[in-house]
C-alpha positions as CSV (number, residue, x, y, z in Angstrom):
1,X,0.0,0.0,0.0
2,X,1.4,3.1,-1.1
3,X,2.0,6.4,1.5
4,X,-0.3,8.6,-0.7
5,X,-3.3,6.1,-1.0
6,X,-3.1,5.7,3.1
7,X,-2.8,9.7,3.4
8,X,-5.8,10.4,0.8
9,X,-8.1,7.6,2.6
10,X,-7.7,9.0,6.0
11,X,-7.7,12.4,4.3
12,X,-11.3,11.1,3.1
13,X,-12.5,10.1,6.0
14,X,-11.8,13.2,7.6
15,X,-13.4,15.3,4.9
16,X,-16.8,13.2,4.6
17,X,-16.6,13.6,9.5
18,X,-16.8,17.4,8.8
19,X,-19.4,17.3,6.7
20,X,-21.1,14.9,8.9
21,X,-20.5,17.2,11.5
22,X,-21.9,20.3,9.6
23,X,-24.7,18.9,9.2
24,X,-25.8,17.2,12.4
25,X,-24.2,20.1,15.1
26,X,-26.8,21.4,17.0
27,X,-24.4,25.1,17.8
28,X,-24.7,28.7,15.8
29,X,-22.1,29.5,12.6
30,X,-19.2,31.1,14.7
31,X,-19.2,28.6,17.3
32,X,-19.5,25.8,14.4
33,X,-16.3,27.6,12.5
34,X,-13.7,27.8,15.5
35,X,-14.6,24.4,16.0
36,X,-14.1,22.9,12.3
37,X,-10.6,25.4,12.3
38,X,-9.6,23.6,15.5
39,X,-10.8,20.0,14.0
40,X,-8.7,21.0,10.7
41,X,-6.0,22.3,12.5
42,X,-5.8,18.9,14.7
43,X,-6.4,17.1,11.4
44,X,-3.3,18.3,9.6
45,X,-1.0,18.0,12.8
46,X,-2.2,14.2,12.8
47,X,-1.3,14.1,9.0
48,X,1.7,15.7,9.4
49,X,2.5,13.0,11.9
50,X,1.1,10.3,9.9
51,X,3.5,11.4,7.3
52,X,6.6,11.4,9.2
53,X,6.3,8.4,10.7
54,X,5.7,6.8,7.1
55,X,8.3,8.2,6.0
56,X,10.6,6.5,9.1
57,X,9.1,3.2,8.2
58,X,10.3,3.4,4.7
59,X,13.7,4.7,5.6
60,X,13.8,2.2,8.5
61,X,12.9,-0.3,5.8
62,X,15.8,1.0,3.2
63,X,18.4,0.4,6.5
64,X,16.8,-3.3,6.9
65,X,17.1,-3.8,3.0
66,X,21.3,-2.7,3.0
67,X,21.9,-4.2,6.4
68,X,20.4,-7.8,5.0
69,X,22.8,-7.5,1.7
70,X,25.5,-7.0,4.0
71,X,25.2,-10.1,6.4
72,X,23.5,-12.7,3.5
73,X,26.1,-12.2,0.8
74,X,28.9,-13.6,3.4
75,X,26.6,-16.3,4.0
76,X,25.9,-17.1,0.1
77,X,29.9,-17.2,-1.2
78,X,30.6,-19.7,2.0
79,X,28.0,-21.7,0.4
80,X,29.2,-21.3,-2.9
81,X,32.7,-22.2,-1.9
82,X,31.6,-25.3,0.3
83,X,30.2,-26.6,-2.9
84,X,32.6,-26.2,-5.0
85,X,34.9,-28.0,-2.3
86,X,32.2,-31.0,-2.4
87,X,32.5,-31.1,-5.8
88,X,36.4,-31.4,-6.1
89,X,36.5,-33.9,-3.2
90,X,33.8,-36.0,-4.6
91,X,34.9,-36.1,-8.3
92,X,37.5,-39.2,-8.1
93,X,34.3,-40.8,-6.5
94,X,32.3,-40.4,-9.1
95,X,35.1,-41.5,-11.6
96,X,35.7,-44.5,-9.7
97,X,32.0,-45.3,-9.6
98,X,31.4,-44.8,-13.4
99,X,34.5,-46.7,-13.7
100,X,32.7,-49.6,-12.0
101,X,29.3,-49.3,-13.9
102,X,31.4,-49.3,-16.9
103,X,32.8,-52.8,-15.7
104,X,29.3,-54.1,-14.4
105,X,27.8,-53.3,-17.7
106,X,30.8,-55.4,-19.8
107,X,30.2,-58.3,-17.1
108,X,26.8,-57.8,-18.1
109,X,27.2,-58.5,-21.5
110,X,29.6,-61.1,-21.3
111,X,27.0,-63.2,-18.8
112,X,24.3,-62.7,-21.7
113,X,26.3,-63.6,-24.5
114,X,27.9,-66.7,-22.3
115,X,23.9,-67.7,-21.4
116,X,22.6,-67.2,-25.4
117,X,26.0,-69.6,-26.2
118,X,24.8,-71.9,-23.4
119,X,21.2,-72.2,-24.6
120,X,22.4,-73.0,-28.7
């Protein structure tokens, strides 16, 4: 939710209390004008307020944003470089085991083509 749509609602809502108020107050024209300056005065120190402290949040947020960038990418190259450490160490391994596939599969062959002789 964007600042302005938050400052324009409560703006709204302020705008449709006053008329509200217009029309329902029971007190003569001055009276009923020193009261809606006060109301609009009060109303715009609350907005200013609103404002500000919107404006912290967002900032706040922009130091949470820089401060996570900071501490994660440490995180993500020991990551990176504990991988590519697994990799290294288990590479003979996978040699050795493709190796022994590669054997399997010739024993394999030999057993089938030693059965198919058998069975002639």
């Amino acid at each position: 939710m964007k600042c302005s749509s938050v400052i324009s609602g409560f703006l709204t809502g302020a705008t449709v209390a006053s008329v509200t108020v217009l029309l329902t107050t029971p007190t003569s024209g001055r009276e009923f004008r020193e009261q809606a300056k006060d109301r609009l005065s009060n109303l715009r120190e609350q907005g200013d307020i609103i404002l500000k402290n919107s404006l912290d949040i967002i900032e706040k947020g922009k130091e949470a944003v820089i401060l996570g960038k900071d501490r994660i990418l440490p995180v993500v190259d020991s990551i990176k470089a504990s991988v590519e450490e697994w990799k290294k160490e288990t590479m003979p391994h996978q040699n050795q085991i493709k190796d022994q596939l590669r054997e399997i599969e010739t024993s394999m062959k030999q057993l089938e083509t030693t059965v198919a002789d058998l069975k002639k």
